[in-house]
C-alpha positions as CSV (number, residue, x, y, z in Angstrom):
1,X,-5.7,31.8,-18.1
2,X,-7.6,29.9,-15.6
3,X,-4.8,27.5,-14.5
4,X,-3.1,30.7,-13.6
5,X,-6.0,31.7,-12.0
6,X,-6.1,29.1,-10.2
7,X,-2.4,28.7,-8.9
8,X,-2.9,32.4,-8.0
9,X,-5.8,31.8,-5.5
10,X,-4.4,28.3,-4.4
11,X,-1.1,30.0,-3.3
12,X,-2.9,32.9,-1.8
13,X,-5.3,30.6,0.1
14,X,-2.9,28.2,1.4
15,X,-0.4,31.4,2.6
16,X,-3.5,32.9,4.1
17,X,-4.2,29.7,6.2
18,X,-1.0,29.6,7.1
19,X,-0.4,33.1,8.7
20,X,-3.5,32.7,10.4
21,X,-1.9,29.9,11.9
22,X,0.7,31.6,13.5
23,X,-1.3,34.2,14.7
24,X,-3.0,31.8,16.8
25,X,0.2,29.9,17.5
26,X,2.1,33.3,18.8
27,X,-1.3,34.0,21.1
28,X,-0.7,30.6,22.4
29,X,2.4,30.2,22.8
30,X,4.3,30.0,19.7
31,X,3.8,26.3,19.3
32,X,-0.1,24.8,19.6
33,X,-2.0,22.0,19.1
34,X,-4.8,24.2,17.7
35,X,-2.4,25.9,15.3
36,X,-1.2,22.5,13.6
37,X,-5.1,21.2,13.5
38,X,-6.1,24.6,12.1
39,X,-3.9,24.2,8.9
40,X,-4.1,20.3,9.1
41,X,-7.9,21.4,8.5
42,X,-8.1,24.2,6.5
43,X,-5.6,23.1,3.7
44,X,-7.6,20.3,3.0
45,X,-10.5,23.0,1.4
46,X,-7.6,23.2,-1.1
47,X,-9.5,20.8,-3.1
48,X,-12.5,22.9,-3.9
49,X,-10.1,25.1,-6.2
50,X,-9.1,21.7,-8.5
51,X,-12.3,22.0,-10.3
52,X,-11.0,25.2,-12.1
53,X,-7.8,23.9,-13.0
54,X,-7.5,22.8,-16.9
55,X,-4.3,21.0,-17.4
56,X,-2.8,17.8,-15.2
57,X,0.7,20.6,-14.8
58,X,-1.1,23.4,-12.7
59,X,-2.9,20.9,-10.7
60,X,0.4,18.8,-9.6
61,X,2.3,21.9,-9.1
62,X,1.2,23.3,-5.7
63,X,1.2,20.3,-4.1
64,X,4.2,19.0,-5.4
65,X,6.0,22.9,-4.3
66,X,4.9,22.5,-0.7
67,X,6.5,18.5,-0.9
68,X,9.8,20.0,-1.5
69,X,8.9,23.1,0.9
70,X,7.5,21.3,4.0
71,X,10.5,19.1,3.6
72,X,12.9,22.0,3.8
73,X,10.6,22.8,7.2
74,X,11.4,20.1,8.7
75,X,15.7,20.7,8.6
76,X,14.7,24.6,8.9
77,X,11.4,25.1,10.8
78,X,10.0,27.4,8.0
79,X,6.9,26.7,9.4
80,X,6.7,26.2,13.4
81,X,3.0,26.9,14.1
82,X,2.5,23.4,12.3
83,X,5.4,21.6,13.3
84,X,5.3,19.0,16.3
85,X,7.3,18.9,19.0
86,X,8.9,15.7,18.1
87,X,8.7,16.7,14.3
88,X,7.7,13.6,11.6
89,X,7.3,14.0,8.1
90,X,3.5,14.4,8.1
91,X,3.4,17.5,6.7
92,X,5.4,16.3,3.7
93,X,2.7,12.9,3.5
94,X,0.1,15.6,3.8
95,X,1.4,17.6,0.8
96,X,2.4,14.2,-1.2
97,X,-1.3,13.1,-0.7
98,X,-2.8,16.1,-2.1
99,X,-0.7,15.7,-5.3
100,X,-1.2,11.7,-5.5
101,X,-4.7,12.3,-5.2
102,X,-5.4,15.5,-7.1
103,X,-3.3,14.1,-10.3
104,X,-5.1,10.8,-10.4
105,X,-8.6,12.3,-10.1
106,X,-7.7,14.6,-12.9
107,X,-6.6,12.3,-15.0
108,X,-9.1,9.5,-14.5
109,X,-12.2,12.2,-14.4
110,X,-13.0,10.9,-11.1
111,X,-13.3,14.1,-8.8
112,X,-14.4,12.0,-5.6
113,X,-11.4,10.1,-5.6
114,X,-9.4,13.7,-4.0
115,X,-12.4,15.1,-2.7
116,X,-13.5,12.0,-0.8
117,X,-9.8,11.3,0.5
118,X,-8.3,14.6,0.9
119,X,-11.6,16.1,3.1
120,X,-11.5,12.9,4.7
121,X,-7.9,13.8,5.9
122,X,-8.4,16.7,6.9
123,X,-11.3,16.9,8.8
124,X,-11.6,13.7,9.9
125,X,-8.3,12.9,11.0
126,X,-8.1,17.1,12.1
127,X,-10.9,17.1,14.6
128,X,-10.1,13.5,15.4
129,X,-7.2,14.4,17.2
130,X,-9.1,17.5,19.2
131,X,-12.1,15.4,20.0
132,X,-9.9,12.7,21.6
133,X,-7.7,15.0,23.2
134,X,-10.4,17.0,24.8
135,X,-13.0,14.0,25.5
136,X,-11.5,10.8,24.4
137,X,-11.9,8.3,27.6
138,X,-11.9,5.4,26.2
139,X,-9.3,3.2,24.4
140,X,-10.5,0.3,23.5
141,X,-8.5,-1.3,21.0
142,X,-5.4,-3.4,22.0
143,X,-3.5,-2.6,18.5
144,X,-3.6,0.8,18.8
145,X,-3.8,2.3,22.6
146,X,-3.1,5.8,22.2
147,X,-6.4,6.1,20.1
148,X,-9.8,7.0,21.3
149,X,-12.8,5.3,20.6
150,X,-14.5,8.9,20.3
151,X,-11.6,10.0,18.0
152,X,-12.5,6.7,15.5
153,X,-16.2,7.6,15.7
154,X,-15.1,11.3,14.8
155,X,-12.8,10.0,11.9
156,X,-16.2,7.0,10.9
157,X,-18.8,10.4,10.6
158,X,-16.6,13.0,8.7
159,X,-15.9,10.2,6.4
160,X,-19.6,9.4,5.9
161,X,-20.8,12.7,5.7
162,X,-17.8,13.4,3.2
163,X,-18.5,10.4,1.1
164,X,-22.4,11.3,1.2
165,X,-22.0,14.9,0.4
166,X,-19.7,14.4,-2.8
167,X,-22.8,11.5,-3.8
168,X,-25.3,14.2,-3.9
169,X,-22.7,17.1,-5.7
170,X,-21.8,15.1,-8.5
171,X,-24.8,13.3,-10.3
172,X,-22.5,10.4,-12.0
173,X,-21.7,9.0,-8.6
174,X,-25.7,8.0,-8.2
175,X,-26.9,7.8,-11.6
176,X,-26.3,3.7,-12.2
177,X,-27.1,2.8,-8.6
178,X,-30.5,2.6,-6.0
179,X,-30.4,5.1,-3.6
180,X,-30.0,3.2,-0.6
181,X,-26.7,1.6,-1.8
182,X,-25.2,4.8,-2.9
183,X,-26.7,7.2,0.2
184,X,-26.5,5.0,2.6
185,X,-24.3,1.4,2.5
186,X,-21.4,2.7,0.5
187,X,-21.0,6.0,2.8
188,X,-21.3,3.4,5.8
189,X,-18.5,1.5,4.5
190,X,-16.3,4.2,3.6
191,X,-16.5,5.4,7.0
192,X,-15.8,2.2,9.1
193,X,-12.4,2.1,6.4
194,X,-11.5,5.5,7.5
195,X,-11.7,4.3,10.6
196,X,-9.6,1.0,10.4
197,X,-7.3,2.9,8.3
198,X,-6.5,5.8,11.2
199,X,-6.4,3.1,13.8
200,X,-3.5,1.1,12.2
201,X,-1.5,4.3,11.1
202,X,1.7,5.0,12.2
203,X,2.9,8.3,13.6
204,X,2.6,11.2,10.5
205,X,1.5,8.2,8.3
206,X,-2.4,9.0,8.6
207,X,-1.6,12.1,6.3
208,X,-1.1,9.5,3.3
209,X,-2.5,6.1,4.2
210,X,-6.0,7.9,5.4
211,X,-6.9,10.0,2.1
212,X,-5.1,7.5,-0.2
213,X,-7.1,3.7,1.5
214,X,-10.5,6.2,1.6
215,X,-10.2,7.9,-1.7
216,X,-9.4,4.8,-3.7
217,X,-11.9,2.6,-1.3
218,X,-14.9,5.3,-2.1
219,X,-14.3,5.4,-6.0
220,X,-14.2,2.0,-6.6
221,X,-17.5,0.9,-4.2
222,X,-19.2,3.9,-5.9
223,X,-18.1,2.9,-9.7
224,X,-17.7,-0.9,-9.7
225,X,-20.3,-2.2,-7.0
226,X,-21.7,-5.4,-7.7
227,X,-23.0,-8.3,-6.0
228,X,-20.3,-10.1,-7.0
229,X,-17.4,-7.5,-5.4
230,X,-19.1,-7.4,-2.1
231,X,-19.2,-11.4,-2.0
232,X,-15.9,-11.1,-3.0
233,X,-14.2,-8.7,-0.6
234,X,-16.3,-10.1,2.3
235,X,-14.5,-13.2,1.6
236,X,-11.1,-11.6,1.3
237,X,-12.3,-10.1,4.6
238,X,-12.7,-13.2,6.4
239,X,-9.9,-15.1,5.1
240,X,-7.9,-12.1,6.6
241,X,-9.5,-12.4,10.0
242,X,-9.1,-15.6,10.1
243,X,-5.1,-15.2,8.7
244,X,-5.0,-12.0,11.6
245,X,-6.4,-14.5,15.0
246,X,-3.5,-16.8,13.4
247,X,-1.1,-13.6,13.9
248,X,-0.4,-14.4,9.9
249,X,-1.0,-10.8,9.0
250,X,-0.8,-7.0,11.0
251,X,-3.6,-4.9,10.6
252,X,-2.0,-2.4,8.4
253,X,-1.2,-5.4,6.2
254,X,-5.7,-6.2,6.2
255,X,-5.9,-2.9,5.0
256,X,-3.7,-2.7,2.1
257,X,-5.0,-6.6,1.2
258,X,-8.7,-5.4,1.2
259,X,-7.6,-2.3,-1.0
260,X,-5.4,-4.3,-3.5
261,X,-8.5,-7.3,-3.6
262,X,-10.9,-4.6,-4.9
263,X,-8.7,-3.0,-7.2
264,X,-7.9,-6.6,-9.0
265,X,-11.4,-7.5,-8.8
266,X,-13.1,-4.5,-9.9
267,X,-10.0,-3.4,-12.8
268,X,-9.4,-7.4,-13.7
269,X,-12.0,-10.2,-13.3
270,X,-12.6,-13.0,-10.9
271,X,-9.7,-15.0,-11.9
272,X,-7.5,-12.4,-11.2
273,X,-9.1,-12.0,-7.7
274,X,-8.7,-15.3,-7.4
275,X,-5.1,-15.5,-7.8
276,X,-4.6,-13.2,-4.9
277,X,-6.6,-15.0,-2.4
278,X,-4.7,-18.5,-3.6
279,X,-0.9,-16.4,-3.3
280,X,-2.5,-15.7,0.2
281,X,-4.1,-18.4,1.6
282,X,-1.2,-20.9,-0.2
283,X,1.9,-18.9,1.3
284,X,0.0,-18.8,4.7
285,X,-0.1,-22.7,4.7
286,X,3.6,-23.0,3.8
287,X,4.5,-20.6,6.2
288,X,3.2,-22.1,9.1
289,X,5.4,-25.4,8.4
290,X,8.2,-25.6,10.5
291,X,10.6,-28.0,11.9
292,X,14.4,-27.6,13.6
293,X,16.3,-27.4,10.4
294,X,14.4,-24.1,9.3
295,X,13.5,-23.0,12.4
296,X,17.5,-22.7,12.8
297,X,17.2,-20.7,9.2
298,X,14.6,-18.3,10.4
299,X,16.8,-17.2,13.4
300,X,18.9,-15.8,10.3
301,X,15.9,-13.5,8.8
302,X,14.2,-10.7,10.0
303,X,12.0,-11.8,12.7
304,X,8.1,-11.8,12.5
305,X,6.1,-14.1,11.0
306,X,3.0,-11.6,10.0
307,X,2.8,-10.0,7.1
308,X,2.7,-6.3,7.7
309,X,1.7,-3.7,4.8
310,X,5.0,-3.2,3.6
311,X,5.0,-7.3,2.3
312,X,1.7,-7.3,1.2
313,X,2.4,-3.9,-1.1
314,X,5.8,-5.2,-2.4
315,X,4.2,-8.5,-3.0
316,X,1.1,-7.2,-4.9
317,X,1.8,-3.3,-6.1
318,X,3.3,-4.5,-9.4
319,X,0.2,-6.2,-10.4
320,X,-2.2,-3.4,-8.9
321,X,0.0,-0.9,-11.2
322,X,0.0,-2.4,-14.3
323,X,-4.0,-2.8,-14.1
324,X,-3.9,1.1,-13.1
325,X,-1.9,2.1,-16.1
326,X,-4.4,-0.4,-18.1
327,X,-6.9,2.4,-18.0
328,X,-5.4,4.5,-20.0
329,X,-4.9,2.3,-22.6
330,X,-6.4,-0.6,-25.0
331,X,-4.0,-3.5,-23.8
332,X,-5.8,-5.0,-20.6
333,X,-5.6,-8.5,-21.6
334,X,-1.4,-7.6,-21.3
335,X,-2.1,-5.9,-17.9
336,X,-4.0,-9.5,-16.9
337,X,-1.5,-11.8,-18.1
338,X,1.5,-10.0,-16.2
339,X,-1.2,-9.9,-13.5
340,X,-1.0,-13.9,-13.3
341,X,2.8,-13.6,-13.8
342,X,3.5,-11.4,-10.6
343,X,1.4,-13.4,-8.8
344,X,3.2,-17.0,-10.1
345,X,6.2,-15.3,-9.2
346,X,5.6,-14.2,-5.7
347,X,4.1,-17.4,-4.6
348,X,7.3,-19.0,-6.4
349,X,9.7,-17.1,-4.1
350,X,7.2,-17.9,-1.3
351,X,7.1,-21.7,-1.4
352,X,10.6,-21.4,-2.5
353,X,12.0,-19.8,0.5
354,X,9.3,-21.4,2.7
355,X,9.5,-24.9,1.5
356,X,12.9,-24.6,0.7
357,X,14.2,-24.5,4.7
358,X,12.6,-27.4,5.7
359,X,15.7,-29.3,4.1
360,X,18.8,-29.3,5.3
361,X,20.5,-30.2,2.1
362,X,22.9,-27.8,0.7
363,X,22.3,-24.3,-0.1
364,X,24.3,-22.2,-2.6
365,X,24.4,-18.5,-4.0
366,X,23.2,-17.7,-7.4
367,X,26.1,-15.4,-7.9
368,X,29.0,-16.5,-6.5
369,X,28.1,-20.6,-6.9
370,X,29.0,-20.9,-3.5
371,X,27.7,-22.7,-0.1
372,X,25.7,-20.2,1.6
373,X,24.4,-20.8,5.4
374,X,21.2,-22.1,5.6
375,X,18.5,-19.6,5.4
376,X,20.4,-16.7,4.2
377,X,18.6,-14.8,1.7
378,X,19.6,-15.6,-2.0
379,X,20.4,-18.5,-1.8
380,X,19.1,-21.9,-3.4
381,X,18.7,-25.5,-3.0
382,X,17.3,-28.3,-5.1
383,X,14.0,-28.3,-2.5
384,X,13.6,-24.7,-3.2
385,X,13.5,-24.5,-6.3
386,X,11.3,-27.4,-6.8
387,X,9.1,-26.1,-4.1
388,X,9.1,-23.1,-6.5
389,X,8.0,-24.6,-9.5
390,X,5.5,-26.1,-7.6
391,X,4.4,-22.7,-6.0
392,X,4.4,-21.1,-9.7
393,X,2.5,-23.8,-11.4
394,X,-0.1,-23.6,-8.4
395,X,-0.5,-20.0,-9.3
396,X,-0.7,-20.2,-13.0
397,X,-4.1,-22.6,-13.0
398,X,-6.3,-19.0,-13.0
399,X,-4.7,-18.2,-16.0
400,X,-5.7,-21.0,-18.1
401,X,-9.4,-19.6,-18.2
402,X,-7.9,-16.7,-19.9
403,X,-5.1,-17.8,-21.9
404,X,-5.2,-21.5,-22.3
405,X,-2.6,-24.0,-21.4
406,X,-0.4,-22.1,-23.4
407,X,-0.6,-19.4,-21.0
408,X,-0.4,-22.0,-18.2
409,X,3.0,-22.7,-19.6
410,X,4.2,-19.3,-19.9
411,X,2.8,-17.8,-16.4
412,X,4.8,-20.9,-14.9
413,X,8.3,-20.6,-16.3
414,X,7.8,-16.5,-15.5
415,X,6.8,-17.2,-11.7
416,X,9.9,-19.5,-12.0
417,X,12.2,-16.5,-13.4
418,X,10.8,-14.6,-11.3
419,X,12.2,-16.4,-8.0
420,X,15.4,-16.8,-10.1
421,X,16.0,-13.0,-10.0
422,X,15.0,-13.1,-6.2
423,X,17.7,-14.9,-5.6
424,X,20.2,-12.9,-7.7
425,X,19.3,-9.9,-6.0
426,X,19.2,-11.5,-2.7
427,X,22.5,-12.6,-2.7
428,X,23.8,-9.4,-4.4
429,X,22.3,-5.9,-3.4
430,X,20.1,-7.0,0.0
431,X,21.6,-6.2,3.0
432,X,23.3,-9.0,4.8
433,X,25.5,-8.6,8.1
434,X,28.1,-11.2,9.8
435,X,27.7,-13.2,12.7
436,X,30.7,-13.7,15.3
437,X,31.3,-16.6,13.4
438,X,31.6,-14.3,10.3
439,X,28.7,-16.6,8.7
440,X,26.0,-14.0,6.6
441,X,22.7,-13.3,8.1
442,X,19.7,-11.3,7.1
443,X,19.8,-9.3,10.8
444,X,22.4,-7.5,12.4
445,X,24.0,-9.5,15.2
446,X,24.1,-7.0,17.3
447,X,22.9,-2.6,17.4
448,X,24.6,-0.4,15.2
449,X,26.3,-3.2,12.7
450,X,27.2,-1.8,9.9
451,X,26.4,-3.6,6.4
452,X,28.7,-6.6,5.3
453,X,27.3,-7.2,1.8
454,X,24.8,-5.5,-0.4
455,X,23.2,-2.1,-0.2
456,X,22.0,-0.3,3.5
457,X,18.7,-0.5,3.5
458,X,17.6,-2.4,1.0
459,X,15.9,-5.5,2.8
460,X,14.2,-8.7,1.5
461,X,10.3,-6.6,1.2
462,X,12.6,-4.4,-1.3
463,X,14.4,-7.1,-3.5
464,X,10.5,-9.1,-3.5
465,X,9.7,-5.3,-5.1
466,X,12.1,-5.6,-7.8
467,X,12.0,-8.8,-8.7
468,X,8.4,-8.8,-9.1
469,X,8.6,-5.2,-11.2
470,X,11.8,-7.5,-13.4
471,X,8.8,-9.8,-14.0
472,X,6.5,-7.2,-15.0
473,X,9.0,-6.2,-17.8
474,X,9.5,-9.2,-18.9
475,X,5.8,-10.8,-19.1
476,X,5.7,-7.2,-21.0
477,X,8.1,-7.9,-23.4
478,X,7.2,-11.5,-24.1
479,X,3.4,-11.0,-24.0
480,X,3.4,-11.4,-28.5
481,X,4.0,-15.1,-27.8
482,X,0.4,-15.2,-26.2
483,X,-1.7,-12.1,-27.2
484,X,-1.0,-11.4,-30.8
């Protein structure tokens, strides 16, 4: 009876907020600034009614509805008094977030994880936007200059406050820790995240990079800190700096590096951290080698040297998501060996690809055997693949703390599959367009060009994705050879 309950009053809420919205949008003038901020704000509370709920079902349901029903907004304008002028698909982040965040913290027990994100959201990010609007003077960061220094201090306080608040409501957040670390540092970091996070956003992207980067961020400083995971991620931290003055990384791509670096260090070990900083620092080097004959190759990819978010997530989400399903059960020395794997693997394809266009030998495609132009995705060379092996074995040291040189030997021949399927799929479902010499290239040679081979939209961030999730299943499957 109570999840019923409790769908009852969250519909009743959320319908309530919402015709209050267009009251105030209709007295002025139909569409407001207000209006949006006011739901923006006020559906965030939302979260205070999650406590009731009893089963993971009712608590994913009304967030998941209003996904489907702010999407239908958008083509229909259900809803106008929160809509934009130029409409984006915030409203359907802002939903998505609520249900990502909601449905984790029920099932892991950790209520802070959706309190801390989704209040976070919604009134940091909500009066952000009025503060700055109405006294935002100041723009002082070149990444980012639409946003306000007084907006970001806005978005740094609610977080703290937020983070602080939900520390003294729920005992188990302060029982194992001083008070100074728990009251004061870990609220103080949380809120300069927050921060970062709303600076690097895209347009309608704050809505799910904001709760998800704080939510996760909070939990895991509050329930894992240790001497050892702030040494850590202030290394991470400066190897990113350092990587970001080089113009080796975007700042979206810092944020989801710092956020996959504590969840490896705090859900793996050391090793496993390890690995990550190695894959980084390792494809960073190779990356910056260069000469005519690859330089000629690169013209052929997708220009940009930095990795943005999007890389660093398909590069590392695999591994983050096996040590997330690892909670809920007893296998974590499995999650930790397909850990190593996906990491082998990624710097494989790295050092493959990287390594790999420095020659200018011949290049050929896994699936059709045939001579490929130079720098084309999928294809293969005899310096690329032994630049691969070399990447994978490179990658596969951590392991041997864990699983021994037996577990060298089989993260290094799955790092080497790994680039193997790269390949495959590269040459196979990744877009590729012609050039006017009707040779295949990663980018269109001019606007508009319509696919030549592969799938629309599927680039080379997608295929390092699959590949890496193809290792996953098969470190999976194998894993009796190592862990009885």
């Amino acid at each position: 009876m109570s999840n019923i309950l409790s769908l009852i009053v969250s519909v009743a809420y959320i319908l309530l907020v919402l015709g209050c919205s267009a009251l105030i949008a209709r007295h002025q003038g139909n569409r407001s600034e207000f209006s949006r901020k006011f739901v923006h704000i006020m559906v965030g509370n939302w979260v205070f009614v999650t406590p009731w709920f009893t089963s993971l079902w009712a608590v994913a349901l009304v967030p998941a509805a209003f996904v489907i029903i702010n999407a239908l907004s958008i083509r229909f304008a259900f809803f106008t008094s929160m809509a934009r002028e130029h409409e984006d698909y915030g409203t359907v982040y802002y939903a998505l977030s609520m249900l990502l965040l909601s449905s984790a913290a029920f099932a892991l027990g950790w209520r802070e994880l959706s309190f801390i994100g989704l209040l976070t959201m919604a009134y940091g990010d909500g009066f952000a936007a009025l503060v700055g609007k109405r006294w935002g003077r100041h723009h002082p960061f070149s990444f980012a200059p639409d946003k306000t220094l007084e907006g970001s201090i806005t978005v740094a306080a609610s977080a703290f406050i937020v983070t602080l608040a939900c520390v003294m409501a729920f005992p188990e957040l302060r029982a194992q820790y001083e008070p100074w670390l728990t009251m004061g540092v870990i609220p103080a970091l949380v809120a300069v995240l927050a921060a970062f996070v709303e600076l690097t956003a895209g347009r309608g992207c704050d809505n799910l990079s904001l709760p998800i980067s704080t939510g996760i961020g909070a939990s895991l400083l509050l329930r894992y800190s240790s001497v050892g995971l702030y040494v850590y991620l202030l290394l991470a931290l400066s190897i990113l700096l350092i990587a970001y003055g080089r113009k080796a990384i975007t700042e979206d791509g810092i944020v989801a590096a710092i956020l996959t670096a504590a969840t490896l260090y705090t859900f793996a070990n050391v090793w496993i951290g390890i690995s990550l900083l190695l894959f980084f620092v390792a494809g960073s080097v190779v990356s910056a080698i260069s000469n005519d004959a690859k330089r000629a190759g690169e013209r052929r990819q997708i220009s940009g040297s930095a990795r943005n978010w999007k890389q660093v997530i398909c590069n590392s989400l695999p591994a983050s998501a096996a040590l997330w399903i690892a909670q809920f059960s007893t296998e974590k020395n499995v999650a930790l060996l397909i850990c190593f794997c996906v990491f082998a693997a990624a710097c494989a394809d790295t050092f493959s690809s990287e390594i790999g266009m420095l020659g200018g030998g011949r290049v050929l495609s896994l699936t059709t055997l045939r001579p490929t132009p130079h720098g084309t995705s999928g294809g293969v060379s005899l310096l690329g693949l032994a630049a691969g092996l070399l990447g994978s074995a490179l990658l596969a040291v951590p392991s041997i703390v864990q699983f021994g040189l037996k577990g060298f030997v089989f993260v290094c021949l799955l790092g080497m599959c790994g680039t193997l399927i790269d390949s495959i799929l590269g040459s196979s479902i990744q877009q590729r367009f012609k050039d006017r010499k009707g040779q295949l290239m990663d980018v269109p040679a001019y606007a508009r060009q319509q696919v030549s081979v592969g799938i629309a939209h599927i680039g080379n961030s997608a295929v390092n994705l699959l590949s890496l999730c193809a290792v996953c299943i098969l470190a999976y499957a194998a894993s009796g050879v190592i862990i009885p």
